[in-house]
Structure formats: structure tokens, C-alpha cells
FIPA-945447 format. One record per residue (C-alpha): residue in one letter; y, z, x. Coordinates in steps of 0.2 Angstrom, whole numbers, padded with zeros to 4 digits, always signed. Example, Ala and Ser with C-alpha at 12.3 -4.5 7.8 and 13.67 -1.06 7.14 Angstrom:
a-0022+0039+0062 s-0005+0036+0068 
This chain:
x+0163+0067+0027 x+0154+0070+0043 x+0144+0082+0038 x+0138+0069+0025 x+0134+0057+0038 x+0124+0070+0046 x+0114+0073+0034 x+0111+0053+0030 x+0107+0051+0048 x+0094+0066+0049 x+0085+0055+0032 x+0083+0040+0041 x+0077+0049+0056 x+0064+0059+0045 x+0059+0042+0037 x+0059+0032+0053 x+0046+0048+0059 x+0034+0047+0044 x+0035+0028+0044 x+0029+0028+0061 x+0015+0039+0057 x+0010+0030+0041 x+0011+0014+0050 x-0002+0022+0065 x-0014+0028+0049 x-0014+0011+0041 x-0017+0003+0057 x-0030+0011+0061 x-0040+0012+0045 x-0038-0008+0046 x-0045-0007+0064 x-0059+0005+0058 x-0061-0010+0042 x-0063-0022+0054 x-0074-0015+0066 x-0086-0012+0052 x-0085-0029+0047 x-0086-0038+0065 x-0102-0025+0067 x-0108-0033+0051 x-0107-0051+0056 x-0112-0046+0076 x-0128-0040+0069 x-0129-0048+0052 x-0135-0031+0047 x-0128-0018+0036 x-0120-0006+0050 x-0125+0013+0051 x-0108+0018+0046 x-0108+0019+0024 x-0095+0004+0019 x-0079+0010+0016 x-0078+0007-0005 x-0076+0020-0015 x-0092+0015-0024 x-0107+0026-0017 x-0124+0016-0016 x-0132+0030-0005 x-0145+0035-0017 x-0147+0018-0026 x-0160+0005-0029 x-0146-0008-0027 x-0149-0022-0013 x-0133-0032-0010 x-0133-0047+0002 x-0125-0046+0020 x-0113-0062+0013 x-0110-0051-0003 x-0104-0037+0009 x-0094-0049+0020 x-0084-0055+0007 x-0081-0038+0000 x-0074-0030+0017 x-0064-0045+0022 x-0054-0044+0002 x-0052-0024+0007 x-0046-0029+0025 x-0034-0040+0018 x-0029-0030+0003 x-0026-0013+0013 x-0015-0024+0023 x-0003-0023+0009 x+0000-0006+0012 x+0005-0012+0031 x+0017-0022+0020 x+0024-0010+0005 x+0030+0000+0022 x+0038-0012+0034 x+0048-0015+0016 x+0053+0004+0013 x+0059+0002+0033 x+0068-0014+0028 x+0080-0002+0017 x+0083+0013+0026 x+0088+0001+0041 x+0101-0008+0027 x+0106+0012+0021 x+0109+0014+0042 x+0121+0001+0041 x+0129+0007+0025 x+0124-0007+0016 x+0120+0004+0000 x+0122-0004-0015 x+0117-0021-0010 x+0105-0035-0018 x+0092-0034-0002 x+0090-0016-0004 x+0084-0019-0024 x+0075-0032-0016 x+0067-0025-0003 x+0062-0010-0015 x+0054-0023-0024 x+0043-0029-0013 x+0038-0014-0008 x+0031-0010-0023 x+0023-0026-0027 x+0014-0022-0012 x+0008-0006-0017 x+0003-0010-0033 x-0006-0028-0026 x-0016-0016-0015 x-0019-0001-0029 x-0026-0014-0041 x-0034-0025-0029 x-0046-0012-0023 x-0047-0005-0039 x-0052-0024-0045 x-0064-0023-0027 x-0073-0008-0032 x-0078-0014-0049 x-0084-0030-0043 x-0092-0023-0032 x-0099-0010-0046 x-0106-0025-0055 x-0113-0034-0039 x-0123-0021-0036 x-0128-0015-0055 x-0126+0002-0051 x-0124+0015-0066 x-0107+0024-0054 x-0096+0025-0067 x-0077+0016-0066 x-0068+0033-0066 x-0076+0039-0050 x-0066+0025-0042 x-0048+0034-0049 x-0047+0042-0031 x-0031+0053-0025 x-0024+0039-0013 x-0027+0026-0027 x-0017+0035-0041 x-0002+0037-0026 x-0001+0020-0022 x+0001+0015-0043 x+0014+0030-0044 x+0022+0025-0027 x+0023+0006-0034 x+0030+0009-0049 x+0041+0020-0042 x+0048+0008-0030 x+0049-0004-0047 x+0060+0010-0053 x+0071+0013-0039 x+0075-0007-0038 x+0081-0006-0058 x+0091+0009-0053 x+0100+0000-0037 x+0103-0016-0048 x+0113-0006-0063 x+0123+0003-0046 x+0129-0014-0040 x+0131-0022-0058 x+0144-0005-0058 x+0152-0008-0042 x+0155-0025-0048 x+0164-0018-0062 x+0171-0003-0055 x+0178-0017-0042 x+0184-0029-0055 x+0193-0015-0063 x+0203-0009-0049 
């Protein structure tokens, strides 16, 4: 039995390290985000840096509008912020599983919600990127936009869907298991 403990107790620690570096990474792509955008509105001037959609208007006749760009980095800014959220969900459970609080509605719950937020930001920069696709009329097609991170976050949310249906039949079968005895 303690040896189990161990090995639960190593888990959290692992999790707990890698949050903490996803948390750093997400914080600071948000702080790059937003220094881009303040650059924008300091100088009311595209910055030097490319803009951070996936959507490539290098070698493109497209002109889009300072204000178009504005409201384009502020709905990434606060869309990438659900990734800040999706994480500080997955810590809310493995504090819970710390506590041995296993099979328990909050930890459904909390797997939930993290998944919501992964999918609100896999489908909201997706939705982003072809907007902004048709703002500029570029011929980039939708596809290009599939990127590695974005296809992770879809499979991570789902994922989280998935492990919330399979914490909710473990407590529907404690509480029968318990009813039973």
C-alpha cells in the first residue's frame, strides 16, 4: 500500500512540474501576444515582428486595417487565455487526487472544464484564423491552419470530455457498490 502511495505521490509531483512549465510557456506567449498588440496601438503601426496567426500574409497583396488587426490580437489574447484556464483545471484535480478525493463529482467536474477550455481555445483560433483568412481575401487555404498545437488541444479537450464520462460512471459504481454493501 505504500508503495502505491509512492508512486501516486511521484505523479502529482511529475504533474505539478510540467504544469508549472506549461503555465511559464503560456504566460509567456500571452505576454509576447500582448506586447505585440500594445506595439500595435503605441505606434498605430503594424509592428516589425509577423503577427502571430497562423495565416501567412508575407507575400500578399492583402492590406488589412490597424483596427482589423486590433481586434484580431485582442480575440487571440483572450482566446489563448483559455489554455491558462484548461491548466489551472487539470491542477484543480490532481490537488483533489492529493487529497484522495478520487472518485468525486469536482474531479468530473473539474475535467470538464478543462476540456471546455481547450476546445474554446482550439476552435476559437481556428474560428480567428478563417476570419481573418476572409478579412484579408487571401487564397492560404483553411488546412494550412490544421497546425500541430492545434490538433493537440482538440485531442486534449476531448480527452478531458472523455476522462469526465469515465469519472462519472466510477462514482455512479461506488454508489452502488456502497448501496450494496
Amino acid at each position: 500500500m505504500k508503495n502505491q502511495t509512492k508512486k501516486t505521490d511521484k505523479g502529482i509531483k511529475a504533474f505539478n512540474f510540467i504544469y508549472i512549465i506549461g503555465i511559464a510557456f503560456a504566460i509567456g506567449k500571452l505576454i509576447d501576444y500582448l506586447q505585440w498588440t500594445f506595439q500595435l496601438i503605441k505606434k498605430w503601426s503594424i509592428p516589425d515582428e509577423p503577427f502571430f496567426s497562423k495565416v501567412n500574409l508575407m507575400n500578399s497583396d492583402a492590406e488589412i486595417s490597424v483596427v482589423a488587426y486590433l481586434l484580431f490580437a485582442i480575440a487571440y489574447c483572450l482566446v489563448f487565455g483559455f489554455i491558462i484556464l484548461g491548466l489551472y483545471q487539470l491542477n484543480q484535480t490532481t490537488k483533489l487526487f492529493a487529497q484522495k478525493k478520487i472518485f468525486q463529482t469536482e474531479v468530473g467536474l473539474a475535467f470538464r472544464k478543462a476540456g471546455k477550455s481547450f476546445l474554446a481555445f482550439a476552435y476559437g483560433t481556428f474560428s480567428i484564423d478563417v476570419a481573418f483568412l476572409a478579412w484579408a481575401k487571401t487564397s492560404n487555404r483553411i488546412i494550412d491552419l490544421l497546425s500541430t498545437e492545434l490538433l493537440v488541444f482538440f485531442i486534449l479537450g476531448y480527452l478531458m470530455f472523455f476522462l469526465s464520462d469515465i469519472f462519472k460512471e466510477g462514482i455512479a459504481m461506488k454508489e452502488e457498490n456502497e448501496l450494496t454493501i
